[in-house]
C-alpha positions in Angstrom: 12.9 -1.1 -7.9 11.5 -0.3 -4.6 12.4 -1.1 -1.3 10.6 -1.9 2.0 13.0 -2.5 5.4 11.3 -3.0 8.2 12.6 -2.8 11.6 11.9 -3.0 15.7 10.0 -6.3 15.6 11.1 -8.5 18.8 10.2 -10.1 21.5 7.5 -8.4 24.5 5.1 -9.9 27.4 1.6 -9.2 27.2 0.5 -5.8 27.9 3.6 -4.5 26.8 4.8 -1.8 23.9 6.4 -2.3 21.0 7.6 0.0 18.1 8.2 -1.1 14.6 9.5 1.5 11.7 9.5 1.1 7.6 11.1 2.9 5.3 10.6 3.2 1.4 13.4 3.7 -1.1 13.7 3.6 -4.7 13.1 4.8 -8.0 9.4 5.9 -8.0 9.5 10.0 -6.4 5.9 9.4 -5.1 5.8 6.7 -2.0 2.0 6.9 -1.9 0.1 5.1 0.6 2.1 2.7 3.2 1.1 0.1 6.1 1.4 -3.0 7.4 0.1 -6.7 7.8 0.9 -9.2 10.2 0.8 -13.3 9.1 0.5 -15.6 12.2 2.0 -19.0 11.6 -1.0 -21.3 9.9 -2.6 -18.5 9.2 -3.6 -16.1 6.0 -2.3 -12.5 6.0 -4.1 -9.7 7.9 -4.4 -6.5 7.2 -3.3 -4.1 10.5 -3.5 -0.6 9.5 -3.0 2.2 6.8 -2.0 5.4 6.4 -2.1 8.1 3.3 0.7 9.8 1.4 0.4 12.9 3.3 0.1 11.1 6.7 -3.1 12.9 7.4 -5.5 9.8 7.6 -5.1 6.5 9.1 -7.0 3.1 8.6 -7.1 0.4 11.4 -8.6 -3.1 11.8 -10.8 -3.8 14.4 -9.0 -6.1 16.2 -6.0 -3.2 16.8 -8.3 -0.1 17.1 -7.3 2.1 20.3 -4.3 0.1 20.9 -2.2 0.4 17.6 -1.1 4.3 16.2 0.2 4.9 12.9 2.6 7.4 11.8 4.3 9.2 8.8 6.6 12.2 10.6 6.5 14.9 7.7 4.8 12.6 5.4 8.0 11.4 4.4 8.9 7.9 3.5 9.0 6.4 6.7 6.1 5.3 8.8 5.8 4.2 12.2 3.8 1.8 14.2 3.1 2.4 17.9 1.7 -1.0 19.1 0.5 -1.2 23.2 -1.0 -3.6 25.2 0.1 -6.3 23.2 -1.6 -9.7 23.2 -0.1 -13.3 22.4 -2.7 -13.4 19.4 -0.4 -10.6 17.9 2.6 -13.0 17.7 3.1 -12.4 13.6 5.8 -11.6 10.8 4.6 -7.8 10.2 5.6 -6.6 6.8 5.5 -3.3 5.7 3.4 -2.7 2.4 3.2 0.5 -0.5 -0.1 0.6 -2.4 -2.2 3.0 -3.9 -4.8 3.2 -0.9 -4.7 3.3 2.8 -7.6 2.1 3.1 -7.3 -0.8 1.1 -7.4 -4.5 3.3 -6.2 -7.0 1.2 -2.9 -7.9 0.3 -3.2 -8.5 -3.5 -4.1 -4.9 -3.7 -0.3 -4.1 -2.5 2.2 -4.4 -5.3 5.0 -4.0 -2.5 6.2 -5.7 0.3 8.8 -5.8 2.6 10.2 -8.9 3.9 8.4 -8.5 7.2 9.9 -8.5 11.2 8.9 -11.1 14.0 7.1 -9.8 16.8 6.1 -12.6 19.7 4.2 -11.8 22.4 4.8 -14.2 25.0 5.3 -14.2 28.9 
């Protein structure tokens, strides 16, 4: 069984910074690749960004480039999203996600999910 617990979702005014973590457990030795999505109420899931096993490449959508930053200190099994200049349109459940590619957008190719935090951007 593997685990996903994401955490440091809450609530921030536009423009401002926010910092959500995930960390992996369970059976499998090899975490592989890790990231995140984001589902706005109504809405489908989206991917957000990706990073590799070894923390030494990193995938973003377009919609977050330049403002998101994703991180795996040591390449270990917990990564780290960096999110500034937050806008309402980023009000979502994130949920963290293991899969065999970083660079891989949609969520049936993830086999594991965490339960996801809220993050509302609102003034």
């Amino acid at each position: 069984q593997v685990d996903l617990v994401e955490s440091g979702g809450g609530l921030v005014q536009p423009g401002g910074s926010l910092r959500l973590s995930c960390t992996s457990s369970g059976r499998t030795s090899s975490v592989g690749a890790m990231g995140w999505f984001r589902q706005a109420p109504g809405q489908d899931r989206e991917f957000v960004s990706g990073i590799s096993w070894d923390g030494r490449s990193t995938y973003y959508a377009e919609s977050v480039k330049g403002r998101f930053t994703l991180s795996r200190p040591n390449a270990g099994k917990t990564i780290d999203l960096e999110m500034k200049n937050l806008k309402p349109e980023g009000t979502a459940v994130y949920s963290c996600v293991r899969g065999s590619s970083y660079r891989n957008v949609h969520p049936h190719e993830y086999r594991y999910w965490g339960r996801g935090t809220q993050v509302t951007v609102s003034s």
